[in-house]
N, C-alpha and C positions, 0 to 999 in steps of 0.2 A: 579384277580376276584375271592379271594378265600374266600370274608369274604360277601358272598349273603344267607339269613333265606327266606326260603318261609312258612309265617303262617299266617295266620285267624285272630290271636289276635294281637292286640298291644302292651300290655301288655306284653307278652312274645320278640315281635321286641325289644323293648327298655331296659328291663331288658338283653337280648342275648347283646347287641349292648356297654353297660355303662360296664358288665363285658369283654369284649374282646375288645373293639375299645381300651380304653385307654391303656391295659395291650401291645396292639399291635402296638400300637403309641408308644411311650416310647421306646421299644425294634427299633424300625426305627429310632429315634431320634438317638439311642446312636450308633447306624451303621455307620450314617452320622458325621465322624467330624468337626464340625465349619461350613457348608456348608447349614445354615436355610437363606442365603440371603445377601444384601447387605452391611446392619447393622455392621453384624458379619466382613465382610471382612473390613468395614471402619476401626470399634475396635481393629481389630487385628493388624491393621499398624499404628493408631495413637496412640495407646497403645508401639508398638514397638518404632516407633519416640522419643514418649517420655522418654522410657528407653536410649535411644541413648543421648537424651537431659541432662538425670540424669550424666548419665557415662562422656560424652564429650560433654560441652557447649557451645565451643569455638566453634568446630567443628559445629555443628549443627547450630547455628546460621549464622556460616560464607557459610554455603550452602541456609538457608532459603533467604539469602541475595541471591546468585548467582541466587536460581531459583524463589525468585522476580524480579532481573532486567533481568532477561531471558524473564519474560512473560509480562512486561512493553517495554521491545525493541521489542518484536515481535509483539505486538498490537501498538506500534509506524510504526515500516517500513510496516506495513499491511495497515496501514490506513492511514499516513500523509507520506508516505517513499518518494513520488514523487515529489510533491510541491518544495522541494528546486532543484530538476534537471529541472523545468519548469522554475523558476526564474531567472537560472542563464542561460539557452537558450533564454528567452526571453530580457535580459539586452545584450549577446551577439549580438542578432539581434540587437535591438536598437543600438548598438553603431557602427557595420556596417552600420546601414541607416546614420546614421549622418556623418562619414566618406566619406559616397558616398556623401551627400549634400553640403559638404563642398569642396569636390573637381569641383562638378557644379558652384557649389559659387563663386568658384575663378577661374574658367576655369582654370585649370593646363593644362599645354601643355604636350601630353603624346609622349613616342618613334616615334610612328608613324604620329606624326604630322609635319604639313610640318614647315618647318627653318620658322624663321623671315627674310624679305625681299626678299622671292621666292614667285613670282607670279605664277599665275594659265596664263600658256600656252595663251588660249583661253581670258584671259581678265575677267571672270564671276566671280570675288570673291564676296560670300556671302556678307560680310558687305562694309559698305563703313566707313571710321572715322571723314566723317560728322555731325557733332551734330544734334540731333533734335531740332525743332524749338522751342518748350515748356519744354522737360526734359534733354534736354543735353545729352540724348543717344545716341549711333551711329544707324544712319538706315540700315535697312536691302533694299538693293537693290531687285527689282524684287518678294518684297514679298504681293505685291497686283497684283491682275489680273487687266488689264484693260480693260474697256470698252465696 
């Protein structure tokens, strides 16, 4: 707060103001190196980049390349990364239901199933290998209530 004029005129405000602001601007300006802003610091490293480009081409390009597919994979697994771990869990499902369907399909006889030609104790076996009278199936005994 060291550059305040208390006066009356304006005249004098502005003529005080145009010899000392700019002589005092300047002098600040050149305190600060390189440091007016963004601008300055873009300049400074694309300006360097391409000194580095001048001196080694090979180089410089073969990194421009690294950190383009750098930030093309990372905006890949960010946004599409999952999609193929969904697809290949849902084809896994799929082909388990169709495994299980197939073995209903065919009735496989599993370990714990009883032998061929052991009857049930009590006489009550589910099926009979009576044909149906319309589709040739075998009937299921005792699977209507009666009456």
């Amino acid at each position: 707060m060291d550059n305040i004029l208390i006066t009356s005129s304006e005249e004098v405000a502005r003529s005080y103001a145009l010899k000392t602001w700019s002589e005092r601007n300047k002098a600040e300006k050149a305190k600060k190196p390189g440091s007016s802003g963004f601008m300055d610091f873009f300049s400074k490293y694309t300006n360097a980049a391409w000194a580095f480009y001048e001196d080694q081409p090979a180089v410089a390009l073969a990194l421009a390349a690294i950190v383009v597919i750098s930030v093309v994979m990372i905006i890949f697994l960010c946004c599409i990364g999952t999609s193929g771990t969904k697809a290949a869990r849902n084809a896994a499902a799929t082909d388990q239901r169709r495994i299980v369907a197939e073995r209903k399909k065919k009735d496989e006889t599993e370990a714990d199933d009883q032998a061929v030609g052991d009857s049930d104790p009590a006489g009550t076996d589910a099926t009979s290998t009576e044909p149906d009278s319309a589709a040739g199936k075998p009937k299921k005994k005792g699977s209507r209530k009666a009456d």
